[in-house]
N, C-alpha and C positions, 0 to 999 in steps of 0.2 A: 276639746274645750271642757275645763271641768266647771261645774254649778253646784255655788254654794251659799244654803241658805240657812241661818239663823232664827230657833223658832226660841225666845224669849217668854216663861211665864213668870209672872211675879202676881203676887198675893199683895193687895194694898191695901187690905182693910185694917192694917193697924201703920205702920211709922214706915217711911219710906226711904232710909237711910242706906239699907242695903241695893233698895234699887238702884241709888247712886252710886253707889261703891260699884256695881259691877259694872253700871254703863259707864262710868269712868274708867274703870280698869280695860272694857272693851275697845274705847274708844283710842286708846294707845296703843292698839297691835295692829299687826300685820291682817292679822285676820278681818279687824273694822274695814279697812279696804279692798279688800280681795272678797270678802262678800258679796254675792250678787241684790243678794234681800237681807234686811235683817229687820223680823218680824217680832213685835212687842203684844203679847197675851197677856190679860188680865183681870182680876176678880178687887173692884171697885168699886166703892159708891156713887150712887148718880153725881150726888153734890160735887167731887172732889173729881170725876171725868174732866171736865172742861181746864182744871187747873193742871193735869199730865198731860191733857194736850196742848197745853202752850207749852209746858217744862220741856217736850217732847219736840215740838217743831222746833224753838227759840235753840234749845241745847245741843238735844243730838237730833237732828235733823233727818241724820238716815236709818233713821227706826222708824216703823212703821208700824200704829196702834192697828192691830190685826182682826184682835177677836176680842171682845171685856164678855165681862159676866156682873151679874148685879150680885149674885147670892154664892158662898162659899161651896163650890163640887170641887174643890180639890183642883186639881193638874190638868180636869176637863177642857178648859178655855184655851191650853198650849197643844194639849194632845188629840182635842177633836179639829186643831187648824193643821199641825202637823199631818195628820192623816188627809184631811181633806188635799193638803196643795201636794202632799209625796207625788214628785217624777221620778222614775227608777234611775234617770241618769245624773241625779243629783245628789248632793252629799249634805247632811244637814246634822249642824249641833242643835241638841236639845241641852235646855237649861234653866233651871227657877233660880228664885230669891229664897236659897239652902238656910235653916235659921231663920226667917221671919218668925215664929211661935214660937221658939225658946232661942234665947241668945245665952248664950255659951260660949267663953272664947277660942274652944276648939273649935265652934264653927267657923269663926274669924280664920282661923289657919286651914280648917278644909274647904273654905273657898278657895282659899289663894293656890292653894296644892293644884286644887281642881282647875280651877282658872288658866297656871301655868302649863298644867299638864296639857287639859284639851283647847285650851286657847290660843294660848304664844307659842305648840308645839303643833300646830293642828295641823302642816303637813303629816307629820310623822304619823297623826290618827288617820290621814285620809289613804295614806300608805297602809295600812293595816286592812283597810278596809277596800283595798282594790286587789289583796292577798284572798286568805280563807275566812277573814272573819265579818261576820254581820255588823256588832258592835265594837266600837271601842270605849271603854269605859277606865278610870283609878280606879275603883271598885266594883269585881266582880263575886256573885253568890257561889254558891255548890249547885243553887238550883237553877242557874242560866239569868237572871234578871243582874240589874247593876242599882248596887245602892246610891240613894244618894237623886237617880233621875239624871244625871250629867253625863252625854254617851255623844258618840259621833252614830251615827246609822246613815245608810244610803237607800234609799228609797225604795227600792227591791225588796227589800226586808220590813219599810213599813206596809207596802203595799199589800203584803204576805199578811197581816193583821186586820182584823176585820174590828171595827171601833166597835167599844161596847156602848149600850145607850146611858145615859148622863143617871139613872134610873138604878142602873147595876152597880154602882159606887156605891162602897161600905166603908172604907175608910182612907186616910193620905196614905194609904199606901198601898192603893191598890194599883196605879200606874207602875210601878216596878214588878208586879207583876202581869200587866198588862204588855210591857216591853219584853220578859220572859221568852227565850229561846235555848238553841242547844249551847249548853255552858263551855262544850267545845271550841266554840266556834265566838266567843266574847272574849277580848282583849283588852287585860287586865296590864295598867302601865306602871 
């Protein structure tokens, strides 16, 4: 019996466009169903909490607000609930709101890429990852991390990372390298 759960961050301190675009796009695959959890992280204001949780119950229903954050630490609020709930025998996408802080319409298209690839394809990732590899990621470094923040992992491998404190954060992009393993062993689609 495999277990699969869905850790969801999204950034909401500015327009929330994209969080509808993925939860809609989520909400239409195979995968929205075959999840066992799918957990919603986020960096919020107090004001504007009460109005995603209705958006959230009324809408999609089986999202689950997990962890908020009042103040902006980056990927903190997705990647300190990820680590905390990691079971080795589980299998879990990780995934933000890609483009919130600069809209570009490349980013429109590396959502969707990303989206098809580990979403509507997400057996084939969880195949990869019951092989040799830790991650499965669209984009992988030279240095073992996967740009971008969009990876399949099995809990084995988060468990193997020890969280850093909310404290050590320098900049968005220190979760890709916080994810960082051997570049071996990351599957690149």
């Amino acid at each position: 019996f495999m277990k699969i759960e869905v850790v969801y961050f999204a950034y909401l301190m500015k327009e929330w466009d994209i969080l509808f675009e993925q939860l809609d796009y989520f909400k239409g695959t195979e995968l929205y169903n075959s999840a066992n959890k799918l957990n919603l992280c986020c960096t919020i204001s107090k004001e504007k909490e009460s109005a995603l949780r209705d958006i959230i119950s009324n809408k999609y229903s089986k999202w689950s607000i997990s962890n908020v954050s009042y103040e902006n630490t980056f990927e903190y609020p997705g990647i300190s609930y990820l680590h905390k709930i990691a079971q080795e025998d589980t299998y879990y996408l990780y995934m933000h709101t890609k483009g919130i802080f600069y809209f570009f319409p490349h980013n429109v298209k590396l959502r969707k890429l990303m989206h098809d690839k580990l979403i509507k394809d997400y057996k084939n990732c969880m195949g990869y990852l019951d092989g040799d590899y830790d991650k499965v990621t669209c984009y992988k470094s030279h240095g073992g991390f996967c740009w971008f923040n969009f990876l399949w992992v099995k809990g084995t491998f988060i468990k193997r990372l020890s969280l850093p404190s909310v404290d050590d954060i320098k900049n968005r992009f220190f979760y890709e390298e916080w994810f960082k393993g051997d570049v071996s062993k990351v599957k690149s689609l």
